[in-house]
N, CA and C of each residue as an Amber inpcrd file, in Angstrom:
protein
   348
 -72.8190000 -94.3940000 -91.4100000 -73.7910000 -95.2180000 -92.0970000
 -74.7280000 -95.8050000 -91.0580000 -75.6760000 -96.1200000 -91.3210000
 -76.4630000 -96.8350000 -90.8520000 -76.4640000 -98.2330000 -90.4560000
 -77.4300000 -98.8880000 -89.7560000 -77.4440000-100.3340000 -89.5650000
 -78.2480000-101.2480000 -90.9080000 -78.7070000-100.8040000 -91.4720000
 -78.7880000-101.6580000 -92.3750000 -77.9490000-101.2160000 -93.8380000
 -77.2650000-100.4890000 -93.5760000 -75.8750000-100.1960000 -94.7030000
 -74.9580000-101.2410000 -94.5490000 -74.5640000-101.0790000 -92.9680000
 -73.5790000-101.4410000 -92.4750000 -74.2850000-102.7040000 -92.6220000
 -75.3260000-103.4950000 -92.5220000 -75.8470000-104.8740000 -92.4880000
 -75.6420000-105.5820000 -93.8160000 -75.5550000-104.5290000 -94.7150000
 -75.4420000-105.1000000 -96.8860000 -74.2380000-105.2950000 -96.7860000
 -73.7100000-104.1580000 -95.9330000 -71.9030000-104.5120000 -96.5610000
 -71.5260000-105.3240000 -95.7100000 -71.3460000-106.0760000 -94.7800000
 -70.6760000-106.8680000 -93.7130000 -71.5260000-108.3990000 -93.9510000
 -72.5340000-108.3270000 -94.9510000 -73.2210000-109.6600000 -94.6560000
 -74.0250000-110.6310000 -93.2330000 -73.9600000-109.3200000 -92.2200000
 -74.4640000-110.0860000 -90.9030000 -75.9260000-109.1740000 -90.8650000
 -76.7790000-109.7950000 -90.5220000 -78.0200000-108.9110000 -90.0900000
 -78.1730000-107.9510000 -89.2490000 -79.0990000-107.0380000 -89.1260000
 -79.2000000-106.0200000 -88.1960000 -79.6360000-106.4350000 -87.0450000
 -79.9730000-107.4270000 -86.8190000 -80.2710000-108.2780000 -85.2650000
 -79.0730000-108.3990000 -84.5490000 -78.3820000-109.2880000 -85.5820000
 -76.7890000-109.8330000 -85.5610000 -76.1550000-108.2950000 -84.3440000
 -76.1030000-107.4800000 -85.4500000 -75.4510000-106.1760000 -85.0390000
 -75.8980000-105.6490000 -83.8120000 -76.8240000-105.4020000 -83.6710000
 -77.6300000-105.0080000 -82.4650000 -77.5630000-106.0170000 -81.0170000
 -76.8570000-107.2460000 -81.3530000 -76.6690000-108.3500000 -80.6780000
 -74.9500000-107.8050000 -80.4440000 -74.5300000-107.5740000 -80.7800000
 -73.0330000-107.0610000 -80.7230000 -72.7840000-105.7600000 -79.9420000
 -73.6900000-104.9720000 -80.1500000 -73.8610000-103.5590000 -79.6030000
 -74.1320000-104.4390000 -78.1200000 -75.3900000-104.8500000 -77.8840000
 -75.2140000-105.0590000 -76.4500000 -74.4500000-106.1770000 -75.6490000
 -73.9860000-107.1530000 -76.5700000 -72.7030000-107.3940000 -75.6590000
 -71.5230000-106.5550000 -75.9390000 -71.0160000-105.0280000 -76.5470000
 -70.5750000-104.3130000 -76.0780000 -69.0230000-104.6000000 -76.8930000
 -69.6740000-105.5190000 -77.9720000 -68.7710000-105.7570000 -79.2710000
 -68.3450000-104.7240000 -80.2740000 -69.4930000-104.1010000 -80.6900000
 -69.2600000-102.6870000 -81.3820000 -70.5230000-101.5950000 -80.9770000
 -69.4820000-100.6520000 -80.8760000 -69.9610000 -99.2700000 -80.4790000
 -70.1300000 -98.0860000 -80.9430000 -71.7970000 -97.9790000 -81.8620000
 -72.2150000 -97.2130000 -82.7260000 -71.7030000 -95.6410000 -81.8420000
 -71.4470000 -94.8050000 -83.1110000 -71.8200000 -93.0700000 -82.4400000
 -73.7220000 -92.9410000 -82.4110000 -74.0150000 -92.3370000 -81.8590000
 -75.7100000 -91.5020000 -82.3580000 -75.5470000 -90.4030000 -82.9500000
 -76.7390000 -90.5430000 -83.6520000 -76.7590000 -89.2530000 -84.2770000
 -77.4930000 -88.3630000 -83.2540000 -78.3000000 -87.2020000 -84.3210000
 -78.6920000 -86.2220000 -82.4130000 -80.1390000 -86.9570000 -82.7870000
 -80.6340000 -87.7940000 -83.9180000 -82.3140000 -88.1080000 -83.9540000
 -82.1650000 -89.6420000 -82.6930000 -80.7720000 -90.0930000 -82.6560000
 -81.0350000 -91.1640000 -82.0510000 -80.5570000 -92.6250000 -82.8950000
 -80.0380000 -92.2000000 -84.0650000 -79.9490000 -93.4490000 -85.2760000
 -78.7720000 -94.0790000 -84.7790000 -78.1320000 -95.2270000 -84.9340000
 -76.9930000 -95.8540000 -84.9470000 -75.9160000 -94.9140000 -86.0930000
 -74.6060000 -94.7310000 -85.6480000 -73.8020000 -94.0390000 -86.6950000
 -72.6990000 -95.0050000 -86.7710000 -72.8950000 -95.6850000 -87.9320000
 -71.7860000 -96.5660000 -87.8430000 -70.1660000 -95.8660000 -88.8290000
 -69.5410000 -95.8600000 -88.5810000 -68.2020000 -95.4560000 -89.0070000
 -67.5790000 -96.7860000 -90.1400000 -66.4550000 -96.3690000 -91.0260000
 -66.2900000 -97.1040000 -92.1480000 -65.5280000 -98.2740000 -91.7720000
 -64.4350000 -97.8760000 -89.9150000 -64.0760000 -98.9210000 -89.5280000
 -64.6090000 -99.9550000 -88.9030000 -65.5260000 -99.9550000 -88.8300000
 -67.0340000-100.6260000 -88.1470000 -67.1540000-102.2410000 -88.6370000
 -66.9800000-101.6300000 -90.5620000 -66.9940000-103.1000000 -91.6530000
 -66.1950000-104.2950000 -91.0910000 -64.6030000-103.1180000 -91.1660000
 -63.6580000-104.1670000 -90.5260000 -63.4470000-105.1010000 -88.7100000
 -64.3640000-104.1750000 -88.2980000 -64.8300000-105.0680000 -86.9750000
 -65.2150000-105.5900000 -86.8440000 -66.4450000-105.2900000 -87.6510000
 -67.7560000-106.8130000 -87.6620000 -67.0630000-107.9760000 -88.4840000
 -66.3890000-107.4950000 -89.1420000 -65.8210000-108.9940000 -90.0230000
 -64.8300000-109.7660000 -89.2710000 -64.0390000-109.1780000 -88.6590000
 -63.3920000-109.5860000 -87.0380000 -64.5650000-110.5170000 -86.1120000
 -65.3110000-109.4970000 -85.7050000 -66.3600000-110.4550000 -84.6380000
 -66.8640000-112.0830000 -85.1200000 -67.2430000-111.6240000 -86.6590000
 -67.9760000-112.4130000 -87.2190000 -67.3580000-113.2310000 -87.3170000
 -65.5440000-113.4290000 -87.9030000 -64.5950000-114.4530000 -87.9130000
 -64.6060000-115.0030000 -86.6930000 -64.5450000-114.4110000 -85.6960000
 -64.1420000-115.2750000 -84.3780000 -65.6880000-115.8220000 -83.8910000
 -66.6810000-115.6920000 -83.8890000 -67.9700000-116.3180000 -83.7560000
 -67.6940000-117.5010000 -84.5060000 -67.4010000-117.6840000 -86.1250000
 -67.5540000-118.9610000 -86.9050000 -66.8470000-119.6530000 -86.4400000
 -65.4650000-119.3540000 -85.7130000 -64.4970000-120.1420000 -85.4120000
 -64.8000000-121.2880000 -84.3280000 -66.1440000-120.1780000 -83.2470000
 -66.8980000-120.8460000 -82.2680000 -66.2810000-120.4280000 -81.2750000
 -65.4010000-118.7330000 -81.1950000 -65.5880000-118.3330000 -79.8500000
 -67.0000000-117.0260000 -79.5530000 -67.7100000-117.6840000 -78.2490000
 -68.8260000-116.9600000 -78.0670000 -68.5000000-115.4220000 -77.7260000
 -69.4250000-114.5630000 -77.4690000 -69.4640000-113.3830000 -77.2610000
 -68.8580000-112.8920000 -76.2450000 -68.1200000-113.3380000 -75.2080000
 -67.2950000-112.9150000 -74.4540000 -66.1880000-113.3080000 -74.6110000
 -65.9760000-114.1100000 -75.3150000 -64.4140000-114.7540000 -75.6290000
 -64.1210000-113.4390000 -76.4930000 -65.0940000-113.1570000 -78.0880000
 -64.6120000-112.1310000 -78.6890000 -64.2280000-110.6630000 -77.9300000
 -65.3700000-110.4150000 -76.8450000 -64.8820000-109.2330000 -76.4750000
 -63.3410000-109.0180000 -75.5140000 -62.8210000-110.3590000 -74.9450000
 -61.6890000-110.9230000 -74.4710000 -60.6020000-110.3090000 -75.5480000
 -60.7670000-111.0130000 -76.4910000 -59.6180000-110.9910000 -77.2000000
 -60.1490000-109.7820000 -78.6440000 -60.8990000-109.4680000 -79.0310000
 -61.2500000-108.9490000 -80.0130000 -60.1130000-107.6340000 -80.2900000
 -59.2540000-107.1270000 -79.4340000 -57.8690000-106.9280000 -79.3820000
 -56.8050000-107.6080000 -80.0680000 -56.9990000-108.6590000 -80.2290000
 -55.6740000-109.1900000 -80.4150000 -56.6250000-109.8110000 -82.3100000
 -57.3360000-109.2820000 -82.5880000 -57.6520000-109.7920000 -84.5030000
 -57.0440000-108.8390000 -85.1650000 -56.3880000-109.0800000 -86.1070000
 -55.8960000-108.2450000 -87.1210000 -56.1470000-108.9930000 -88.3940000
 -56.4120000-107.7620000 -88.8810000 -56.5060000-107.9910000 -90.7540000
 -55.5920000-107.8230000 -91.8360000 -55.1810000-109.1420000 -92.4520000
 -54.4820000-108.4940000 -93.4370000 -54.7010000-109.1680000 -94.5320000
 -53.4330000-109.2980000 -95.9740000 -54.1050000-110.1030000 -97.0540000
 -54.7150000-110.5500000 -97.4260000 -54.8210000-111.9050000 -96.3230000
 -55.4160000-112.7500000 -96.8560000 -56.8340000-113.0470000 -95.4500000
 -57.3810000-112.0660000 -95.1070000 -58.6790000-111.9130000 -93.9600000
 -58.5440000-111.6380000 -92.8230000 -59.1110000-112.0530000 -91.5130000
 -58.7790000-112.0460000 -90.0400000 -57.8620000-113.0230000 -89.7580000
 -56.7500000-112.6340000 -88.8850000 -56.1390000-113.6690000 -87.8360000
 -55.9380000-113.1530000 -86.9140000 -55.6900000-114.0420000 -86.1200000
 -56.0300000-113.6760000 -84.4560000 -54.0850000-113.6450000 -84.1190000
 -53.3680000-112.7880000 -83.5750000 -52.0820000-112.5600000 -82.8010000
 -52.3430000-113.2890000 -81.4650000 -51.9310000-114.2960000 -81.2390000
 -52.1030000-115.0720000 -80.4190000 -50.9570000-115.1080000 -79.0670000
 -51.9530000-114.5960000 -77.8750000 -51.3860000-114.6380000 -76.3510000
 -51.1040000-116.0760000 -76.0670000 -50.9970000-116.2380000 -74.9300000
 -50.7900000-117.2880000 -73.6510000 -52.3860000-118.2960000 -73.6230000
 -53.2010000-116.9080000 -73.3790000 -54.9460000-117.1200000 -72.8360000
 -55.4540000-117.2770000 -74.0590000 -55.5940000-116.8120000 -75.0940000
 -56.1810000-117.0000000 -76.3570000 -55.7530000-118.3560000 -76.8590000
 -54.8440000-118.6210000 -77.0820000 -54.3300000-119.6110000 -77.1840000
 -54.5890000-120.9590000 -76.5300000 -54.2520000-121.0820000 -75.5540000
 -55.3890000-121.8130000 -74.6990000 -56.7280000-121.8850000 -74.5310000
 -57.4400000-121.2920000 -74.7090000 -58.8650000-121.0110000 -75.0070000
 -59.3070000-121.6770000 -76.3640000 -58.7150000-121.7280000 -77.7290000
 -58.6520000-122.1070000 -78.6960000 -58.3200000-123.2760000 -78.5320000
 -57.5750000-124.0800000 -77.9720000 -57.2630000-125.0720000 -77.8260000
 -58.3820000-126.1340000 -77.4840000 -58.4980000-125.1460000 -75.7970000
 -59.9880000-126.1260000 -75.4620000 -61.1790000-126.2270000 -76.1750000
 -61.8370000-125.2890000 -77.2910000 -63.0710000-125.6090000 -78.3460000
 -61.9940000-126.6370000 -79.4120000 -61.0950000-126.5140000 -79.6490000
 -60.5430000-127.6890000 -81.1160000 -60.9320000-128.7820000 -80.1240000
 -60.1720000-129.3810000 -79.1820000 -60.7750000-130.4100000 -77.7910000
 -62.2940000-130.8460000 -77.6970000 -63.0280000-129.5290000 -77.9380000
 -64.3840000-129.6300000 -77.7360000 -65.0460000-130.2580000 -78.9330000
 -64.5300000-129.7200000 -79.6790000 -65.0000000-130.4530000 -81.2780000
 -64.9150000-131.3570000 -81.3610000 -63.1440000-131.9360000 -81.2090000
 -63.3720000-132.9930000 -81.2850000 -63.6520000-134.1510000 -80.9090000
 -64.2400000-133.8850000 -79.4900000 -64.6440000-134.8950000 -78.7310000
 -66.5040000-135.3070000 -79.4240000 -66.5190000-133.6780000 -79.4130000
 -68.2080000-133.9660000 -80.1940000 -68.2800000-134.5930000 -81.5710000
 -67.0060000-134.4120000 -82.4460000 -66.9700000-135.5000000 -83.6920000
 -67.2050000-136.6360000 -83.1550000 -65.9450000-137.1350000 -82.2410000
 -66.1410000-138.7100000 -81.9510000 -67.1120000-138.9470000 -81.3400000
 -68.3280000-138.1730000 -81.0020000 -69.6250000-139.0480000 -80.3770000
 -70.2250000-139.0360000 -81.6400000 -70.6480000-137.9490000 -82.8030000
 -71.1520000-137.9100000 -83.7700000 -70.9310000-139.3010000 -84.5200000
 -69.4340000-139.7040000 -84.6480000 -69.1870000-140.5270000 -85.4130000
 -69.9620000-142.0210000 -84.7050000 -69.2870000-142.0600000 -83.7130000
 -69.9850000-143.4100000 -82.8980000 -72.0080000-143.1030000 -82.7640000
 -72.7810000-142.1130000 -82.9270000 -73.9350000-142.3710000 -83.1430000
 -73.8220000-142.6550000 -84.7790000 -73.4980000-142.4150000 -85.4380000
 -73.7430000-142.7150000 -87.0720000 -73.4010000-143.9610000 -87.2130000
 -72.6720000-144.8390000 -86.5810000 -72.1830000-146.2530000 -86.4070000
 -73.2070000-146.9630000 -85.9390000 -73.6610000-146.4140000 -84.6000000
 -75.0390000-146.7580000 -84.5810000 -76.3780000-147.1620000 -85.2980000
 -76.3730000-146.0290000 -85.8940000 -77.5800000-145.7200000 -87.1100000
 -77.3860000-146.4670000 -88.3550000 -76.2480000-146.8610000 -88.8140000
 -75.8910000-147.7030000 -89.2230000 -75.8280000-149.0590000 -88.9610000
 -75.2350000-149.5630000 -87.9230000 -75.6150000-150.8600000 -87.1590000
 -77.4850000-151.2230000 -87.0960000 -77.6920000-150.4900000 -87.1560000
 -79.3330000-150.5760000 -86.7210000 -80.2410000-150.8250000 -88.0310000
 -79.3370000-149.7430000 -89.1170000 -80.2120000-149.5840000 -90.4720000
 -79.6600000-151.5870000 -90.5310000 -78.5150000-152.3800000 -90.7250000
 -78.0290000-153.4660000 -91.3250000 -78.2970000-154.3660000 -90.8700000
 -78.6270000-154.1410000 -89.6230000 -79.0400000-155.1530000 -89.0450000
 -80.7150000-155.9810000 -89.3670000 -80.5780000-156.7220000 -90.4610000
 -81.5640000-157.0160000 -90.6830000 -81.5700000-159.3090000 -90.7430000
């Protein structure tokens, strides 16, 4: 299939995809004109990549571990190493340190709106 086949069925854009190809995330066949040939297991990769992007690991974390996602029932989960694991750890850390500034500026903005 193509990249914009493969773009209807996976829900990510053909930018998206082409952004994946060159960090070396997924790896179209060519055809002999030169087209992207995407294969049917392709769907289930990008929906892999795409899970671990939302989760908020960047493009080298996925290609790190993009080994260790498996699909089953109920969507992607990640089989979790030593390093993955740890890695995950430090963005939940990261979050939530960026909640608690979020929260303390909205306290702010608040303090400021009441203060009258």
């Amino acid at each position: 299939m193509q990249i914009g086949e493969l773009a209807s069925k996976t829900g990510v854009s053909a930018r998206a995809l082409r952004h994946y190809e060159e960090r070396g995330l997924l790896i179209p066949a060519r055809s002999s004109a030169g087209y992207r040939d995407y294969a049917q297991e392709d769907i289930v990769r990008v929906a892999q990549i795409k899970t671990m992007i939302d989760a908020g690991l960047n493009t080298a974390s996925v290609k790190r571990y993009l080994d260790c996602a498996r699909v089953g029932d109920h969507g992607t989960w990640l089989e979790l190493c030593p390093d993955l694991r740890a890695e995950l750890a430090s963005i939940s850390e990261c979050l939530d340190r960026r909640q608690g500034e979020l929260y303390e500026r909205q306290q702010r903005l608040h303090d400021l709106a009441s203060a009258n």
